[in-house]
C-alpha positions as CSV (number, residue, x, y, z in Angstrom):
1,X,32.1,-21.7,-17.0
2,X,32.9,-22.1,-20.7
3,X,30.4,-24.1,-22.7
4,X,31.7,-27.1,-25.6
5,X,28.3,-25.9,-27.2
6,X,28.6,-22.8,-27.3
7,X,27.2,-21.0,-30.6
8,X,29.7,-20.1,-33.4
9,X,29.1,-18.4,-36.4
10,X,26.3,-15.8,-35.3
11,X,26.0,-12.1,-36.1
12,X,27.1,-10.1,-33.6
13,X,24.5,-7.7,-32.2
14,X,25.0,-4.1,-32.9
15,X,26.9,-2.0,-29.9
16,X,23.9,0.3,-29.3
17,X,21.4,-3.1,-29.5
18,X,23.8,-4.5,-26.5
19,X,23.8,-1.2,-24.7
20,X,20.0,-1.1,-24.5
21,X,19.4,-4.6,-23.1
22,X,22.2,-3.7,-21.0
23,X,20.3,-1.4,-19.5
24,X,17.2,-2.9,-19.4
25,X,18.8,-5.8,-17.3
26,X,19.7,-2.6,-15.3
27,X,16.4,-1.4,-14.9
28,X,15.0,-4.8,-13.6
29,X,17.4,-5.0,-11.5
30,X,16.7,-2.2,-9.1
31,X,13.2,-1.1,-10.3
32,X,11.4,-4.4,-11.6
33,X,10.4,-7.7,-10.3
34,X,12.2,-11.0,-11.0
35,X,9.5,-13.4,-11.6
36,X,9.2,-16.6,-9.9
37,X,8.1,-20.1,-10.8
38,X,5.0,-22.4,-9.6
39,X,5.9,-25.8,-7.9
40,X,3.9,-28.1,-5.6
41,X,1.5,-26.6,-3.8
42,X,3.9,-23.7,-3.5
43,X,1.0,-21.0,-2.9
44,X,-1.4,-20.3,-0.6
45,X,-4.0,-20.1,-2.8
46,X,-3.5,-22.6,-5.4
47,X,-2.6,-25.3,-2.7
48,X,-6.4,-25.2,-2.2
49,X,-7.3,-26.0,-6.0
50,X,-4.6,-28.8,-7.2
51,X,-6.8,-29.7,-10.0
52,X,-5.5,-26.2,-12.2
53,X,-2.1,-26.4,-9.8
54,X,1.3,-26.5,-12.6
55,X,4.1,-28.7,-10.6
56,X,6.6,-29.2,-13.1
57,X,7.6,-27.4,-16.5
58,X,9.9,-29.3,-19.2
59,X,11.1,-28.2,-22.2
60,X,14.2,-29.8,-24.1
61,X,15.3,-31.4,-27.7
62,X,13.5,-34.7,-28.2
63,X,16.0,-37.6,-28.1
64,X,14.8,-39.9,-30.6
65,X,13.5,-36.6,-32.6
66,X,16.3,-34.2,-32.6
67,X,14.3,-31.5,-35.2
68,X,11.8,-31.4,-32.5
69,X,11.4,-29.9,-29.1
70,X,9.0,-31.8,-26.5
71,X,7.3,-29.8,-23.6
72,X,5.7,-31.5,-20.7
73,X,3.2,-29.8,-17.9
74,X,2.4,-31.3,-14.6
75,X,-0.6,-30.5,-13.0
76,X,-2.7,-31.5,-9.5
77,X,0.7,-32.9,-7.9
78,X,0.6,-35.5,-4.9
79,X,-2.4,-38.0,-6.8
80,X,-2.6,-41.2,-4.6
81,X,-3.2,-43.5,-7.1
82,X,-6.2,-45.5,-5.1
83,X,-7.8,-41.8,-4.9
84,X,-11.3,-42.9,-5.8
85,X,-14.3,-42.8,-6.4
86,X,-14.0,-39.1,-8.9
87,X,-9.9,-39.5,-8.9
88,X,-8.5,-36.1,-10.9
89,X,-10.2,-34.9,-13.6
90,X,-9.0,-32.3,-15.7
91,X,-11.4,-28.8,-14.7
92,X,-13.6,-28.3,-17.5
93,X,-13.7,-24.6,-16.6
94,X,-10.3,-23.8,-17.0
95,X,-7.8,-23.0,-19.6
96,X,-4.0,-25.5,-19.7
97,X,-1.5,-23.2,-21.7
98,X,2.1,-23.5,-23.1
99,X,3.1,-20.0,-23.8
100,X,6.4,-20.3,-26.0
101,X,8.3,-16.1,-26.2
102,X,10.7,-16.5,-29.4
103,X,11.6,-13.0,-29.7
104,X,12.2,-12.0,-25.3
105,X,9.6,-9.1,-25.1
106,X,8.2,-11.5,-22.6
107,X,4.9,-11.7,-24.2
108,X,3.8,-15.2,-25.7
109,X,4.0,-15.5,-29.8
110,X,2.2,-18.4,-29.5
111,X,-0.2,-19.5,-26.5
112,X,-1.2,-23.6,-27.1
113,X,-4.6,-23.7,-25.2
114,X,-5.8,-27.4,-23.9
115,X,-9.8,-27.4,-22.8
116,X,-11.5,-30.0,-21.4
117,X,-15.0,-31.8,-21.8
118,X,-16.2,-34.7,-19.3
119,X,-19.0,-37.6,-20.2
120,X,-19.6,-39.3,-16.9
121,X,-21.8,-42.0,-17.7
122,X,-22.6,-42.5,-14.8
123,X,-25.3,-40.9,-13.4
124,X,-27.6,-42.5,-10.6
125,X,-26.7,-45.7,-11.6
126,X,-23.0,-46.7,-10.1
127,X,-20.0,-45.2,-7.8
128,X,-17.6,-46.9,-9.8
129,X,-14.8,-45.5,-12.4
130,X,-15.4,-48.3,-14.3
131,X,-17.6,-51.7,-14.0
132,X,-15.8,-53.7,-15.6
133,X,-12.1,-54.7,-17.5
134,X,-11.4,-51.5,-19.3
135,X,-9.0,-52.7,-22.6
136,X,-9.7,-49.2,-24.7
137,X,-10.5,-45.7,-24.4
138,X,-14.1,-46.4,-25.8
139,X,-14.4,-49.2,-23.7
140,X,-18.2,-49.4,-22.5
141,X,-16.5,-50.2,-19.2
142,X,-14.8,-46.9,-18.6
143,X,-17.8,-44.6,-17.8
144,X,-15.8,-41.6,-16.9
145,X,-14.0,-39.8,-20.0
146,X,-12.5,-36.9,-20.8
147,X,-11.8,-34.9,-24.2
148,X,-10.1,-32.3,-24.9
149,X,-8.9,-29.3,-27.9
150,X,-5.7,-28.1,-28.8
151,X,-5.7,-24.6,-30.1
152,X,-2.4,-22.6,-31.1
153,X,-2.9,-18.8,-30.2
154,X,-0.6,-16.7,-32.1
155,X,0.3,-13.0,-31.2
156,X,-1.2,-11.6,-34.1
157,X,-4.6,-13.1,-33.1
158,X,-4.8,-15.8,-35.2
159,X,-5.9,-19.0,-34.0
160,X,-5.6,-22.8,-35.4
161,X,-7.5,-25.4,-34.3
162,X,-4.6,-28.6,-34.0
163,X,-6.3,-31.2,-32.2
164,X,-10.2,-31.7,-32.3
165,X,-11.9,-33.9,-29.7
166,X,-8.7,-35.9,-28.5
167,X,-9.2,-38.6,-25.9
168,X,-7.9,-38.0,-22.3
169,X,-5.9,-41.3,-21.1
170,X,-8.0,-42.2,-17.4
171,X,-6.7,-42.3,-14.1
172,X,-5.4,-45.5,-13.5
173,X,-7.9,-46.9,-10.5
174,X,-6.3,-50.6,-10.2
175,X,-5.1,-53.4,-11.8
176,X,-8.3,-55.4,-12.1
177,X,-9.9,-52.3,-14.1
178,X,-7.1,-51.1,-16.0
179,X,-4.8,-54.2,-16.1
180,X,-2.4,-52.8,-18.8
181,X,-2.5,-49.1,-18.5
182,X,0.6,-49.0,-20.7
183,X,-1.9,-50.1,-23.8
184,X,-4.5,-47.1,-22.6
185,X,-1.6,-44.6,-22.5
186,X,-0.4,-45.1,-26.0
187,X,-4.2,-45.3,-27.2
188,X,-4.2,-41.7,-25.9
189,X,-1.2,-40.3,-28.2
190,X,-3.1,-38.1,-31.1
191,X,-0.9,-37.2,-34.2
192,X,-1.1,-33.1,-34.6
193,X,-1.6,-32.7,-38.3
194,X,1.5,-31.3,-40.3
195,X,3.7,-33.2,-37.3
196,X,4.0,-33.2,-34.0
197,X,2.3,-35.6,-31.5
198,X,0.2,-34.8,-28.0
199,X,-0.2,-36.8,-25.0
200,X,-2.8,-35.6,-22.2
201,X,-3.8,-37.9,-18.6
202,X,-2.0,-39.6,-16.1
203,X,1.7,-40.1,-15.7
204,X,4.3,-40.8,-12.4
205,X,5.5,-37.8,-11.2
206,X,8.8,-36.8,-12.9
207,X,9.8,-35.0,-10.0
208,X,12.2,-35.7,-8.0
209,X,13.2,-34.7,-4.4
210,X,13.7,-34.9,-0.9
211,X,11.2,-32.0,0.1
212,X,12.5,-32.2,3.8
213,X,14.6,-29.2,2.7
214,X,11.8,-27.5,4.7
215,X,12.6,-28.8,7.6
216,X,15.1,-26.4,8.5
217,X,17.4,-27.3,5.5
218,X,17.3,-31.1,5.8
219,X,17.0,-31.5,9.5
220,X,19.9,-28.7,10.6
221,X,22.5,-31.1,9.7
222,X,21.6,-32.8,6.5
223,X,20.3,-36.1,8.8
224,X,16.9,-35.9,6.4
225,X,17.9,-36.5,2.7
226,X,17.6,-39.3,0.6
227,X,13.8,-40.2,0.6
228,X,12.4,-39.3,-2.7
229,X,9.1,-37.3,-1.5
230,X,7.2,-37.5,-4.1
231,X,7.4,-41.9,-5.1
232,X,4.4,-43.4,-5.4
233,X,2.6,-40.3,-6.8
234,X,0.9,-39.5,-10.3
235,X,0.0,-36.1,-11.7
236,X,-2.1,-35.3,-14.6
237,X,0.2,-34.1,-17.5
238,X,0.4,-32.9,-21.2
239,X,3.1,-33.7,-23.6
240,X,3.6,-32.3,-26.8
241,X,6.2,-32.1,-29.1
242,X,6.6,-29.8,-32.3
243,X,8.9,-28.8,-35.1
244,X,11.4,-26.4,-33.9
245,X,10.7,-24.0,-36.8
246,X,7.1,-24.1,-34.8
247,X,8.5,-22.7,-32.5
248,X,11.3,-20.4,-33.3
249,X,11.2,-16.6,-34.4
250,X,10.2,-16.2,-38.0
251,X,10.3,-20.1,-37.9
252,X,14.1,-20.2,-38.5
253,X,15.3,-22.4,-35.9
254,X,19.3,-21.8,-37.3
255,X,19.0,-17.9,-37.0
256,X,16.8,-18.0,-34.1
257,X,16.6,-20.8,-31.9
258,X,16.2,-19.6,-28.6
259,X,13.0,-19.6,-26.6
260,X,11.3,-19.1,-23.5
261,X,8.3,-20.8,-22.0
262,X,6.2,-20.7,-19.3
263,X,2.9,-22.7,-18.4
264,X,-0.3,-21.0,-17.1
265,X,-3.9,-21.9,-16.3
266,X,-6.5,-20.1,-16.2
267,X,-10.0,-20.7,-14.0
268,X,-13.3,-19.2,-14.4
269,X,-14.8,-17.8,-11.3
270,X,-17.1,-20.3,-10.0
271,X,-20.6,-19.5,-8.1
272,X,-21.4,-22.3,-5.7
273,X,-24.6,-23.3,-4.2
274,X,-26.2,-26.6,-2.9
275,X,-25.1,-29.8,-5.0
276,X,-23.5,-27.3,-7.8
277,X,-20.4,-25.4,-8.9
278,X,-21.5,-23.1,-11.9
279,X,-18.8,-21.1,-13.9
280,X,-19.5,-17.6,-14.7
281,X,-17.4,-14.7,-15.1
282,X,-14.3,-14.1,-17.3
283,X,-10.8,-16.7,-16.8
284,X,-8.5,-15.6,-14.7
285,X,-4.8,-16.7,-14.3
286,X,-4.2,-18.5,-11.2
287,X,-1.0,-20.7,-11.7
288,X,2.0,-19.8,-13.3
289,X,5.2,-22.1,-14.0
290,X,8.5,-21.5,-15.9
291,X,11.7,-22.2,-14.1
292,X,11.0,-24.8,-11.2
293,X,10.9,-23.6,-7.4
294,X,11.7,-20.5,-8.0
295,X,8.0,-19.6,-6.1
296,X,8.5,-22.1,-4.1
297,X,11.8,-22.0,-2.6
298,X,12.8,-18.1,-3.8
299,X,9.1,-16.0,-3.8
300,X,8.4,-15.3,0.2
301,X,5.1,-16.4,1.6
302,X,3.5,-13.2,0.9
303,X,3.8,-13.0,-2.6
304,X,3.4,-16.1,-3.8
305,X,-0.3,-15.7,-4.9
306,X,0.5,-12.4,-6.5
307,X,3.2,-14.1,-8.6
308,X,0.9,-17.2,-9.9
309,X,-1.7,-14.0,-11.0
310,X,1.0,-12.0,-12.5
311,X,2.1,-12.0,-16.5
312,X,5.9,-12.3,-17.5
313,X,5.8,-9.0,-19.2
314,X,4.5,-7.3,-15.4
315,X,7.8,-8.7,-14.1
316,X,10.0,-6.0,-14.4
317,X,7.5,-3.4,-12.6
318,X,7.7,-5.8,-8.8
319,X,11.0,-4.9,-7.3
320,X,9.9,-6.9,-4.0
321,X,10.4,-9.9,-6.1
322,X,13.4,-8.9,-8.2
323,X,15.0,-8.2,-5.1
324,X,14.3,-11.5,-4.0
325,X,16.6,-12.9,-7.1
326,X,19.5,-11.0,-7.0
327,X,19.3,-10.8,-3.1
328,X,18.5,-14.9,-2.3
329,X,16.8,-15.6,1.2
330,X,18.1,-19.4,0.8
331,X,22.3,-19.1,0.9
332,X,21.8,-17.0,4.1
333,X,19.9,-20.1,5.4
334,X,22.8,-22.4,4.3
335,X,25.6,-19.9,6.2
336,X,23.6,-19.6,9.5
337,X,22.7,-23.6,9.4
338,X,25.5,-24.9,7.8
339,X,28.2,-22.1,8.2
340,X,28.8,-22.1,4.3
341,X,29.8,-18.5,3.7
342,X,26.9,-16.9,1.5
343,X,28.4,-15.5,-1.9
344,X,28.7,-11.7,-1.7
345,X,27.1,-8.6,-3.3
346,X,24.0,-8.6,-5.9
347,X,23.6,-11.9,-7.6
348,X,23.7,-11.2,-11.3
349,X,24.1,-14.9,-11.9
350,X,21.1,-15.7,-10.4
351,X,19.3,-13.0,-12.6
352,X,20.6,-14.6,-16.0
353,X,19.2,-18.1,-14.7
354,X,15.8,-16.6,-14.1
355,X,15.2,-13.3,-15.4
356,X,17.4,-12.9,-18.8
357,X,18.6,-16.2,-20.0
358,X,22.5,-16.7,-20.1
359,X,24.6,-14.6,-22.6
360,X,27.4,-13.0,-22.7
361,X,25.8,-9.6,-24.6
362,X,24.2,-8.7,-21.0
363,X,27.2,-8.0,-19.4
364,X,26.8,-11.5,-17.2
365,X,28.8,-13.3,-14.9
366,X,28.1,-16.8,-16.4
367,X,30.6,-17.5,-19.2
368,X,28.3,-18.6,-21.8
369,X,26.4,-17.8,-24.8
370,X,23.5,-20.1,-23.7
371,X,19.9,-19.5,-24.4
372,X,18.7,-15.8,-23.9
373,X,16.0,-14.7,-26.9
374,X,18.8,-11.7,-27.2
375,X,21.2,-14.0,-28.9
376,X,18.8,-14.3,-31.6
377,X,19.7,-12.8,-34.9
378,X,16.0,-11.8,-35.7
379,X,15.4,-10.4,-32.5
380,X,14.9,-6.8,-31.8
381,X,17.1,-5.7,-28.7
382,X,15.6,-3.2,-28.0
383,X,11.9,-4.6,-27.2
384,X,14.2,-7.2,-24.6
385,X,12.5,-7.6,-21.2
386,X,13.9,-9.8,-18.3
387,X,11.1,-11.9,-17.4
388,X,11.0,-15.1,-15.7
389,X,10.6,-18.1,-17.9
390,X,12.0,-21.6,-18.7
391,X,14.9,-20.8,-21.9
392,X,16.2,-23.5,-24.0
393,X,18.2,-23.4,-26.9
394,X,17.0,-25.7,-29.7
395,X,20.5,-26.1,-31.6
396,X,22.1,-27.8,-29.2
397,X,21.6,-31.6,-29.7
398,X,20.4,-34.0,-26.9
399,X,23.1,-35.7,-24.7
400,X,23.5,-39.3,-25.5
401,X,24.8,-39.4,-21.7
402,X,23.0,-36.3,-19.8
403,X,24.6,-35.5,-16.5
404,X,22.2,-35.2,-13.9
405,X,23.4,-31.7,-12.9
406,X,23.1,-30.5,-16.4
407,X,25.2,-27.1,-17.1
408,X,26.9,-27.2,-13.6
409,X,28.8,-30.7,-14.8
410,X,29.7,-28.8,-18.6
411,X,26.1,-30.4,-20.0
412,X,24.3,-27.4,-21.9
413,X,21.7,-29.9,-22.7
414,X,20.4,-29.6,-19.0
415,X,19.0,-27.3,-17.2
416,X,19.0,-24.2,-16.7
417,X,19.2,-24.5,-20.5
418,X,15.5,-25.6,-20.7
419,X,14.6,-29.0,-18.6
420,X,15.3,-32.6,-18.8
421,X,13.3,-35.4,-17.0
422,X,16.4,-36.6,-15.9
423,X,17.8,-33.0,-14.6
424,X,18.1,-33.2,-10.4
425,X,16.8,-29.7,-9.9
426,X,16.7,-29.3,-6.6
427,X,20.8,-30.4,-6.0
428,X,21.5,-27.7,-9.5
429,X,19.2,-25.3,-8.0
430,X,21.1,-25.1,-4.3
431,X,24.3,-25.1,-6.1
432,X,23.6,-22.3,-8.7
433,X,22.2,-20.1,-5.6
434,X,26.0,-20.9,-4.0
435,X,27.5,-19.2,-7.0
436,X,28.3,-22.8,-8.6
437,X,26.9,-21.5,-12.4
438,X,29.3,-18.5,-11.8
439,X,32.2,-20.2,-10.5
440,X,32.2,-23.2,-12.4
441,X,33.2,-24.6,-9.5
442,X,30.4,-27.0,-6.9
443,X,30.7,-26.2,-3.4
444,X,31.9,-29.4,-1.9
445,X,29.9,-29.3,1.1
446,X,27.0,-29.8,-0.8
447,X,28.1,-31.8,-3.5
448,X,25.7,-34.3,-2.1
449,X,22.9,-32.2,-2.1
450,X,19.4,-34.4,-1.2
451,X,20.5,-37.7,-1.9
452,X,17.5,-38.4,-4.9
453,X,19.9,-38.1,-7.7
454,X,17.0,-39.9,-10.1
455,X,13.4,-41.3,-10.3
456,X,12.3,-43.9,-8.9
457,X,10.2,-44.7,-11.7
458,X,12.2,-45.3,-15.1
459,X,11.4,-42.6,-17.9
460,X,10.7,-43.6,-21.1
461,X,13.1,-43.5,-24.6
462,X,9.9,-42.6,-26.9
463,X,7.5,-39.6,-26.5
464,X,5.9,-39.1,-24.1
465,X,8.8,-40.1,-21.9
466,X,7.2,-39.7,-18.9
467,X,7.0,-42.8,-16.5
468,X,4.5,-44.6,-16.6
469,X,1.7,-43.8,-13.2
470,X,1.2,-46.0,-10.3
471,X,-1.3,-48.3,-11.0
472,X,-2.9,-49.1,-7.3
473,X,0.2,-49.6,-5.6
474,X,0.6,-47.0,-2.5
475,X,3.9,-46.1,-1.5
476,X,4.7,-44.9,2.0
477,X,7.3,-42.3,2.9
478,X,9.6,-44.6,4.2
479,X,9.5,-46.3,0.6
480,X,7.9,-49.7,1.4
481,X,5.1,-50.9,-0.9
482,X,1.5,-52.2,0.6
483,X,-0.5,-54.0,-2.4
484,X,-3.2,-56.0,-1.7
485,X,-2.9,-59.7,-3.0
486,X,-6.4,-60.9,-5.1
487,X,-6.8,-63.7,-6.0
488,X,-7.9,-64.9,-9.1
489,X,-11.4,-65.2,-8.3
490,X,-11.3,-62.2,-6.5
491,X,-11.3,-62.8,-2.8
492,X,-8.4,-60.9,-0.2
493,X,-5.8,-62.7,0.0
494,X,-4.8,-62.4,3.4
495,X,-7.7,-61.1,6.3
496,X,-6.3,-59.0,9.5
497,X,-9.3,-59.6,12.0
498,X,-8.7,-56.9,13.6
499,X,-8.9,-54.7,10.1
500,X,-12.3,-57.1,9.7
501,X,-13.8,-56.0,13.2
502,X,-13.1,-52.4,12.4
503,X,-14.8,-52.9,9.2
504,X,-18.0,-54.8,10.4
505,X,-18.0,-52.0,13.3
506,X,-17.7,-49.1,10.7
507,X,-20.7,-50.9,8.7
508,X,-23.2,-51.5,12.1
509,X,-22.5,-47.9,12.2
510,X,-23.0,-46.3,8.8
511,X,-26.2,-48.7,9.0
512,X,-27.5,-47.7,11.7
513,X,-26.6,-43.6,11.0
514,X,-28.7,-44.0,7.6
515,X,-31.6,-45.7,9.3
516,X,-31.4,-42.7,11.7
517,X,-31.4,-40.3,8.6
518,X,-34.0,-41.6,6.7
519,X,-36.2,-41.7,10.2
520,X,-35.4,-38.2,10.0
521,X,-36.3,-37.4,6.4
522,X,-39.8,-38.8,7.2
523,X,-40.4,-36.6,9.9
524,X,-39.5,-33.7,7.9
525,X,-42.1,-35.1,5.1
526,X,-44.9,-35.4,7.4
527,X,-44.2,-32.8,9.8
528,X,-42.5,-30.1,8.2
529,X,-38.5,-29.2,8.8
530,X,-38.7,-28.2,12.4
531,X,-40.1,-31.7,13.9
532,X,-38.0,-32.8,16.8
């Protein structure tokens, strides 16, 4: 596919530079690993802990800031917004990090760390988020808040202290607390010093999907598509955008502006005992996102906990997961289900998606010098590592217009150059593993593809773009809404009796369990713990 973007006036790389990240490709190919990317609850493990779970990575050229790049991390998917009483905190015992690879020897030149402090205020005294109308973020109302500190890590060791004590927007837990949530968001946005701008809390989850593609491929027949899975849920995110000399090689965006990123977190191991979680122990990585569903949809069962451990620089020493990239499990599904003939041989197309970025110097299939860190002109071939991560190239200018199916529709804005909001990954990702990228042709058949073709909830033009989160309004899979009407002196609305009976009935009988308890707890005071 030829790209209207694509980069003019660059140095060429030297013959024997090409020739050794040729080769290095080679070697990935059929002795290393192609890494994989984090998702929903795509692991085993880290389906268990969604509080340190990444869901979604973004990383693209701010629209209304085109000398800046904005990234975006989603974490502890699937938040029903009524989720009370503790809702989703952010894990005080774990490290958030963007990790930003300017020069592709798949090691981070600059690591921004996010950690976490909690004052819950309150104690023995209440259950509730907040007693009362909550208008700020040092509202005496609000008496559980977060904090947090942004530090950037460079490679060299340095560090640099960006953010100091930030305040974390809550989670939104109703409209009589938090009746304009929109003011408490943009109270939360903390200038970095030098420019730039962070957002950390709650936001409606910018993904987008039918997730029934695990029910045999939408149903056998594509009968289940077009329900958006994830409406009606929040996630816990971080936005920040920077100066793309920040973030470029030798902070020359115009000789060097691609990059590569990938979120982590890291957890301390946590010893456990009655009433108590107590961190000890070094952090230890235990979610891993660049590219989205790669882990999920691409990484078998089996190794999907050994990818979220595993660093970008390890990927090129697992050949059960390379092989799992250039030799796709999912467009054998499509011919045996859907009789769409599976494209043929290894899948070097799919390895410049995920494992190289796309350029021409590798010998590629993809017709288009895109975003690989090789195209840089201060890059050193030689130290070049395929590695799975999220590449973007920072020259190209946002789309005024951006087509939904990004590179596939001749928009090098989208993804797999980096990662809109707006980019319908799921319906680019089924088409690229059908040899769409290569071809520069859609297969027809699946031109539909899930039928959620945007959000539900509208993004935003100004950072931090991100929709705005549900508010105490559940929504159902079938898409319907149930709200509960109050009144304005606070009484329900409306009374089911039959929801009243089952409520008096659960009451009699919580009543009468803790009289039945504290009988108990008596006994044990008077007689000792083995009274009958």
């Amino acid at each position: 596919m030829s790209s209207p973007h694509a980069l003019s006036g660059r140095r060429g790389q030297v013959a024997a530079a090409a020739l050794v990240a040729a080769t290095l490709l080679n070697a990935a190919m059929f002795g290393g690993t192609g890494a994989t990317a984090s998702s929903h609850r795509e692991a085993p493990l880290i389906a268990g802990d969604p509080a340190v779970d990444n869901t979604d990575l973004y990383a693209f050229v701010s629209p209304d800031h085109k000398d800046t790049v904005t990234l975006v991390g989603n974490w502890s998917g699937f938040q029903e917004p009524n989720g009370g009483p503790n809702f989703f905190p952010w894990a005080e015992d774990a490290q958030y990090d963007f990790n930003v690879d300017s020069d592709g020897d798949a090691k981070p030149d600059i690591t921004l760390r996010f950690t976490f402090e909690t004052d819950d205020r309150r104690k023995n005294n209440t259950f509730l988020y907040a007693n009362g109308v909550v208008d700020s973020l040092d509202d005496e109302n609000l008496l559980f808040r977060q904090r947090y500190d942004l530090e950037a890590i460079y490679q060299n060791g340095q560090k640099v202290r960006l953010v100091d004590n930030a305040p974390v927007a809550p989670s939104p837990n109703g409209p009589a607390s938090m009746p304009d949530f929109k003011k408490l968001r943009d109270q939360a946005v903390t200038q970095i010093a030098g420019g730039g701008k962070v957002y950390v809390g709650p936001s409606e989850d910018a993904f987008f999907a039918d997730l029934r593609v695990f029910d045999l491929l939408y149903g056998g027949n594509l009968s289940e598509v077009g329900q958006d899975t994830l409406r009606g849920y929040n996630v816990n995110t971080i936005a920040i955008q920077l100066p793309k000399n920040a973030l470029a090689l030798r902070n020359d965006m115009h000789r060097n502006p691609n990059i590569g990123v990938w979120s982590t977190t890291q957890r301390r191991t946590l010893k456990l005992s009655p009433g108590k979680a107590e961190a000890v122990g070094d952090f230890v990585q235990v979610s891993r996102l660049g590219n989205p569903l790669v882990n999920e949809v691409v990484a078998p069962a089996g190794l999907k906990d050994a990818f979220n451990g595993l660093r970008p620089d390890q990927d090129a020493g697992v050949k059960e997961l390379v092989d799992r990239v250039v030799n796709p499990e999912l467009p054998k599904l499509v011919e045996a289900i859907y009789k769409i003939p599976a494209p043929q041989g290894q899948r070097d197309d799919l390895a410049e998606i995920f494992l190289t970025g796309i350029t021409k110097k590798l010998g590629a299939q993809i017709n288009a010098d895109l975003n690989s860190q090789v195209n840089n002109q201060d890059a050193d071939a030689r130290r070049f590592r395929p590695s799975e991560m999220l590449r973007l190239n920072m020259m190209i200018d946002p789309n005024p217009s951006p087509n939904r199916l990004g590179l596939l529709a001749g928009d090098t804005q989208g993804f797999p150059n980096g990662r809109r909001l707006t980019d319908d990954v799921v319906d680019i990702a089924v088409q690229a593993m059908e040899g769409a990228a290569a071809s520069g042709k859609l297969v027809d058949a699946l031109a539909t593809g899930d039928k959620v073709d945007a959000n539900d909830q509208p993004f935003e033009a100004n950072f931090p773009y991100v929709g705005l989160p549900r508010n105490g309004t559940a929504v159902n899979a079938s898409g319907t809404t149930a709200e509960v009407a109050v009144n304005p002196v606070g009484k329900i609305g409306t009374i089911d009796p039959m929801a009243m009976t089952t409520a008096v009935g659960s009451a009699i009988v919580f009543g009468g369990g803790f009289l039945l308890w504290r009988k108990r707890q008596q006994q044990i005071r008077k007689y000792g713990s083995h009274s009958k």
